[in-house]
Chimera marker file (.cmm) of the C-alpha trace (Angstrom):
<marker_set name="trace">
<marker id="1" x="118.343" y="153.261" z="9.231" r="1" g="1" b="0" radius="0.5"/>
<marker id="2" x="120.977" y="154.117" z="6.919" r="1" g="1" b="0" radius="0.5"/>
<marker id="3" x="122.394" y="157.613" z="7.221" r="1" g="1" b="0" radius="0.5"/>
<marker id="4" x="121.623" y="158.701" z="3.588" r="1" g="1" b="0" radius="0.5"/>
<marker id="5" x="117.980" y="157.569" z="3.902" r="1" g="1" b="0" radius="0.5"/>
<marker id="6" x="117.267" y="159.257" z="6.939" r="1" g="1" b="0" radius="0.5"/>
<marker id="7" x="118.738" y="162.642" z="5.408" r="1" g="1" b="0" radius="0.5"/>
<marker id="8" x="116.397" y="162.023" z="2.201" r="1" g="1" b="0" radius="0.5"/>
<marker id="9" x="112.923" y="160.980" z="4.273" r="1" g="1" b="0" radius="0.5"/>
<marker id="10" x="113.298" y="163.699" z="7.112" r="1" g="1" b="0" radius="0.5"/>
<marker id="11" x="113.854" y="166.118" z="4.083" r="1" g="1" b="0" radius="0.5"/>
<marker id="12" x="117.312" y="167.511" z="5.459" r="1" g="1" b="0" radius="0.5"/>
<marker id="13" x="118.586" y="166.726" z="1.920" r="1" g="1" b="0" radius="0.5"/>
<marker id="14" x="116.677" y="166.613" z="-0.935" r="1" g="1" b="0" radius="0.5"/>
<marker id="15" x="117.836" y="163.723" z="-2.453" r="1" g="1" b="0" radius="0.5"/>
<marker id="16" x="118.728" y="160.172" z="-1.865" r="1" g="1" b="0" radius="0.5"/>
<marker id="17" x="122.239" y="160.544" z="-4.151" r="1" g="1" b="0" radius="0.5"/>
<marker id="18" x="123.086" y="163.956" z="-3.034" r="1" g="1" b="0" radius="0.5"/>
<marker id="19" x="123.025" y="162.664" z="0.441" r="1" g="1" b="0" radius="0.5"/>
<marker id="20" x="125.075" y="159.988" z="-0.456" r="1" g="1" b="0" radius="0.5"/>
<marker id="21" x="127.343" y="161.806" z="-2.520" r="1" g="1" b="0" radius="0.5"/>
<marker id="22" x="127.990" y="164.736" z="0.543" r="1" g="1" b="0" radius="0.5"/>
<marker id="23" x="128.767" y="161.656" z="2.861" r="1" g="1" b="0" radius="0.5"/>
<marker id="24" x="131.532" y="160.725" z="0.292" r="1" g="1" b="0" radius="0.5"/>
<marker id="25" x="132.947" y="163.953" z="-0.088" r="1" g="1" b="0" radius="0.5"/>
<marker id="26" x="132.285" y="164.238" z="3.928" r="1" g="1" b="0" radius="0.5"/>
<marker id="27" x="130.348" y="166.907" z="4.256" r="1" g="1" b="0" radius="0.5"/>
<marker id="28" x="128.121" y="165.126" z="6.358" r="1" g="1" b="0" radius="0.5"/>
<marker id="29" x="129.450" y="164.628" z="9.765" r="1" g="1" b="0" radius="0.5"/>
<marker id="30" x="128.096" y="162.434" z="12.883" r="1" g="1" b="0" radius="0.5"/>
<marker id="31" x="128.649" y="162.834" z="16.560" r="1" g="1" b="0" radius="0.5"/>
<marker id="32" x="131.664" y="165.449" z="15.486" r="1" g="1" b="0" radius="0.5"/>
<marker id="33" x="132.994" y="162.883" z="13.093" r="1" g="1" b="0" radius="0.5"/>
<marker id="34" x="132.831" y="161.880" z="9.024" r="1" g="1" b="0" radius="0.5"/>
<marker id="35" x="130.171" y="159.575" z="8.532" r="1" g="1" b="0" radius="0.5"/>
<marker id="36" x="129.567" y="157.100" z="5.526" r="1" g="1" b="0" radius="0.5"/>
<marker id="37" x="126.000" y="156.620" z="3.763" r="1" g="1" b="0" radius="0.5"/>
<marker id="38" x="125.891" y="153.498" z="5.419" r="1" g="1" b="0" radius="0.5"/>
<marker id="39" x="126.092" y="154.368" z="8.967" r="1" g="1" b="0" radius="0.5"/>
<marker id="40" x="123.538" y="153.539" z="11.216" r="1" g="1" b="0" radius="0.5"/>
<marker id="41" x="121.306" y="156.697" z="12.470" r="1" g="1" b="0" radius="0.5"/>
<marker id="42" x="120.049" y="156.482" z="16.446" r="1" g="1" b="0" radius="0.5"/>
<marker id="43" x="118.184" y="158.668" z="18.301" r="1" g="1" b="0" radius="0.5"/>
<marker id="44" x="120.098" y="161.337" z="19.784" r="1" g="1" b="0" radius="0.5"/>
<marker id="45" x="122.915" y="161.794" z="17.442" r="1" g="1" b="0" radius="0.5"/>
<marker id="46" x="123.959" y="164.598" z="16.090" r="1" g="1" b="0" radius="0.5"/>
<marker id="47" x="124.297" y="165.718" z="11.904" r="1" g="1" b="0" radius="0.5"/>
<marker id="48" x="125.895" y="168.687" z="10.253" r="1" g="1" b="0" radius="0.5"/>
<marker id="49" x="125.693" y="168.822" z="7.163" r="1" g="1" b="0" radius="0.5"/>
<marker id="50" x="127.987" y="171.341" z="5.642" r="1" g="1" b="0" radius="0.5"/>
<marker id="51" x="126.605" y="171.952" z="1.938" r="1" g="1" b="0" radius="0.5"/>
<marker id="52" x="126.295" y="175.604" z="0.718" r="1" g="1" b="0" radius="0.5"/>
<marker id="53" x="127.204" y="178.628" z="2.354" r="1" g="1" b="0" radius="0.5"/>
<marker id="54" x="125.193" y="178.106" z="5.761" r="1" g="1" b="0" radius="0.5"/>
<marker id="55" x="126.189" y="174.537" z="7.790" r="1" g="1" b="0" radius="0.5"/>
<marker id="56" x="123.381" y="172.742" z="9.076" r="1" g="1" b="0" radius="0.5"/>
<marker id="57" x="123.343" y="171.090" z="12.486" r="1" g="1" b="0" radius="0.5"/>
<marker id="58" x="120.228" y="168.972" z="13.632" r="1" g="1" b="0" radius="0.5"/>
<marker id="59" x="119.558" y="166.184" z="16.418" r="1" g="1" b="0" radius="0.5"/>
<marker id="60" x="118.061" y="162.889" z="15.645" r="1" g="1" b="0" radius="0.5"/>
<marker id="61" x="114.915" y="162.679" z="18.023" r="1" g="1" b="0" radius="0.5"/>
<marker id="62" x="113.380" y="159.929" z="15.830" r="1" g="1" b="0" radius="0.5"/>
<marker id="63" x="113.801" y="157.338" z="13.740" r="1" g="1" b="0" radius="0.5"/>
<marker id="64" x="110.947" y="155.708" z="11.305" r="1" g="1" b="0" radius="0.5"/>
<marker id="65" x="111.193" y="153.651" z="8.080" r="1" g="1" b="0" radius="0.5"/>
<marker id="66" x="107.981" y="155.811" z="6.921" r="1" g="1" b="0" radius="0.5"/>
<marker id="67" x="107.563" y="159.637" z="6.814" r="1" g="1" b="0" radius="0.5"/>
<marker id="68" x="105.314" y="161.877" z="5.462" r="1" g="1" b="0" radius="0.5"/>
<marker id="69" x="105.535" y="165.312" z="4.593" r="1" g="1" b="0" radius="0.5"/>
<marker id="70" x="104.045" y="166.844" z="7.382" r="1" g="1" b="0" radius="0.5"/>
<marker id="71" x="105.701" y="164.571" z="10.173" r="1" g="1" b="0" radius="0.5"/>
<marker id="72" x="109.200" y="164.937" z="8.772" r="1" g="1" b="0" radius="0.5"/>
<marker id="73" x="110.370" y="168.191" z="10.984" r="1" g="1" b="0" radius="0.5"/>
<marker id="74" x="109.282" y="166.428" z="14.149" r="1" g="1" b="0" radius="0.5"/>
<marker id="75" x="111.651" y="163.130" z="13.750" r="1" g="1" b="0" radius="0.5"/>
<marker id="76" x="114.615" y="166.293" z="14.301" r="1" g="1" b="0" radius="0.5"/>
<marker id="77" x="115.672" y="169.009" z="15.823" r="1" g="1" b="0" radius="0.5"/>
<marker id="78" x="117.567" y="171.785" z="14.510" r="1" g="1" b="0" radius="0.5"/>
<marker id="79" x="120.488" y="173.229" z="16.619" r="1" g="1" b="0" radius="0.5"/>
<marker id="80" x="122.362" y="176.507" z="16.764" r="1" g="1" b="0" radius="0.5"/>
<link id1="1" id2="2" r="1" g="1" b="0" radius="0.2"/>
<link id1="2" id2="3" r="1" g="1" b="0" radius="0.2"/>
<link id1="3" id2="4" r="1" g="1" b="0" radius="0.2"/>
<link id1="4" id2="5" r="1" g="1" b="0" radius="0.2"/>
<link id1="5" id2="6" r="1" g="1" b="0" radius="0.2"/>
<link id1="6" id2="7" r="1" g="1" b="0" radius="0.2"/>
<link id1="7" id2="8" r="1" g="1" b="0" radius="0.2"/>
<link id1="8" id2="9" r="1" g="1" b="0" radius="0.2"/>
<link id1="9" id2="10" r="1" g="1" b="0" radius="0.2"/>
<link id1="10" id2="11" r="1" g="1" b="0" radius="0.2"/>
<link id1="11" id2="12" r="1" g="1" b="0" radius="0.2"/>
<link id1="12" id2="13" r="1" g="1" b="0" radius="0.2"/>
<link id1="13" id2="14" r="1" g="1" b="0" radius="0.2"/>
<link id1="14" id2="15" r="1" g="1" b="0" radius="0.2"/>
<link id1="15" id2="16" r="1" g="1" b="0" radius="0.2"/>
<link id1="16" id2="17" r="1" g="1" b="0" radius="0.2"/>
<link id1="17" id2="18" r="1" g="1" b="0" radius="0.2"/>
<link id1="18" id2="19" r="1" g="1" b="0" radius="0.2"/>
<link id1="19" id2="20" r="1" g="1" b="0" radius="0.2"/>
<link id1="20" id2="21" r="1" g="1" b="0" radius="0.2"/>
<link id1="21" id2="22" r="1" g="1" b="0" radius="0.2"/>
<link id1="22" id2="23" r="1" g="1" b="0" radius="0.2"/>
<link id1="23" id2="24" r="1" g="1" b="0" radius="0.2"/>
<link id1="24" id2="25" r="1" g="1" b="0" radius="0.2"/>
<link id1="25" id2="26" r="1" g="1" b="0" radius="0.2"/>
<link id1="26" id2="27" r="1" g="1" b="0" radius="0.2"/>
<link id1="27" id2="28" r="1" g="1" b="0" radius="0.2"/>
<link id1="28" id2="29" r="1" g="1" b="0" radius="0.2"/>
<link id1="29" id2="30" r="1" g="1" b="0" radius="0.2"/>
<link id1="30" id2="31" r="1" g="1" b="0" radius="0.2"/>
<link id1="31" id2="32" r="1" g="1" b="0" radius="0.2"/>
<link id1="32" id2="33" r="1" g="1" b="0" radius="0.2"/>
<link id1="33" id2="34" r="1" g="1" b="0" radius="0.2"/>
<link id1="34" id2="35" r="1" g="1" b="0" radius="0.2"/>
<link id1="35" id2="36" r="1" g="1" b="0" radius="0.2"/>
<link id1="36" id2="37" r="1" g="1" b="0" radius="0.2"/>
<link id1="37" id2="38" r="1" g="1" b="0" radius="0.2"/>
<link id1="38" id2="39" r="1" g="1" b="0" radius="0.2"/>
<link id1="39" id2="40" r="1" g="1" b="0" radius="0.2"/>
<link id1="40" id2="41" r="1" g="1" b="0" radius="0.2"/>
<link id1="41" id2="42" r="1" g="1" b="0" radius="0.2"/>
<link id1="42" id2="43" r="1" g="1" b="0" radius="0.2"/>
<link id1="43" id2="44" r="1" g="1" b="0" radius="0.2"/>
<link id1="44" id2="45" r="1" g="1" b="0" radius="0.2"/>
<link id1="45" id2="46" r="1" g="1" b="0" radius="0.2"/>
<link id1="46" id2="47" r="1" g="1" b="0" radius="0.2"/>
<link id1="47" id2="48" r="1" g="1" b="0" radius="0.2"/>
<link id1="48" id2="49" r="1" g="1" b="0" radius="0.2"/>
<link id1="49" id2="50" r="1" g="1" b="0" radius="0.2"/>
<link id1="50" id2="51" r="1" g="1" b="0" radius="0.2"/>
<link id1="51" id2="52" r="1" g="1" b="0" radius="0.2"/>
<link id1="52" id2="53" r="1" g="1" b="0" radius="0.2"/>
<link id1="53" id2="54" r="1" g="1" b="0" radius="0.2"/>
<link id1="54" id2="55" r="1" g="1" b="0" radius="0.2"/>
<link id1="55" id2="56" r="1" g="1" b="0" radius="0.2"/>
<link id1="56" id2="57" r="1" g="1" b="0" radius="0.2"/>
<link id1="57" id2="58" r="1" g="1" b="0" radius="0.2"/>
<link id1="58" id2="59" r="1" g="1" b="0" radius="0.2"/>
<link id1="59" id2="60" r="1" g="1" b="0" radius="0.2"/>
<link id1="60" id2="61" r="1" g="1" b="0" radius="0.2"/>
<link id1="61" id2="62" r="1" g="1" b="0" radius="0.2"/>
<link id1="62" id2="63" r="1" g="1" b="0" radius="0.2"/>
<link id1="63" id2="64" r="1" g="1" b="0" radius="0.2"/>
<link id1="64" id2="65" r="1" g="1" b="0" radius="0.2"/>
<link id1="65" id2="66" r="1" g="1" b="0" radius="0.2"/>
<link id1="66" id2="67" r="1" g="1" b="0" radius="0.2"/>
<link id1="67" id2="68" r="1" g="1" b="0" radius="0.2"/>
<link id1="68" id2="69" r="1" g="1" b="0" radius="0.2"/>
<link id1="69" id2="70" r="1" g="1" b="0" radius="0.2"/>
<link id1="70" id2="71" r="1" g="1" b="0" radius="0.2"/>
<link id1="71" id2="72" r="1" g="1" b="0" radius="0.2"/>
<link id1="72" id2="73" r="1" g="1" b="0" radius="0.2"/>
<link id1="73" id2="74" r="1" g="1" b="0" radius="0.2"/>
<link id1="74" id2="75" r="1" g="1" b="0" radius="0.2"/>
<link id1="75" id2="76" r="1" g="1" b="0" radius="0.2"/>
<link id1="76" id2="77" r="1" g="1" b="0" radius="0.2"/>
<link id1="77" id2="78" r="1" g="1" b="0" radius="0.2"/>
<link id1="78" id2="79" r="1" g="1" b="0" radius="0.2"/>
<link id1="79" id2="80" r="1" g="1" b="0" radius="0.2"/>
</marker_set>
């Protein structure tokens, strides 16, 4: 799944082209590196997102084409 998607459907970012538009300015980083929209998201990578004053930092633990509200916090895991 494409890196921008999974940041809109886990709810990490709230929308589809702000994701995409952090990953351009690369604010969004992968595995310790910049990542495009387009990258591919596996299980077990790592995202920071660096957007406002506090940087986010969460592991992948799942990935699904379909998430719902509720089920959206358990496809990551947020790190210190």
């Amino acid at each position: 799944m494409r890196l921008d998607k999974y940041l809109k459907l886990t709810r990490l970012i709230k929308r589809r082209t702000i994701a995409n538009e952090a990953c351009d300015a690369g604010r969004v980083l992968v595995n310790g590196k910049e990542a495009r929209a387009s990258l591919a998201v596996k299980e077990g990578d790592i995202i920071e997102i660096n957007l406002g004053s506090r940087p986010l930092k969460a592991k992948v633990l799942k990935v699904s084409e379909h998430i719902t509200k509720e089920d959206a916090p358990t496809h990551y895991q947020l790190l210190d």
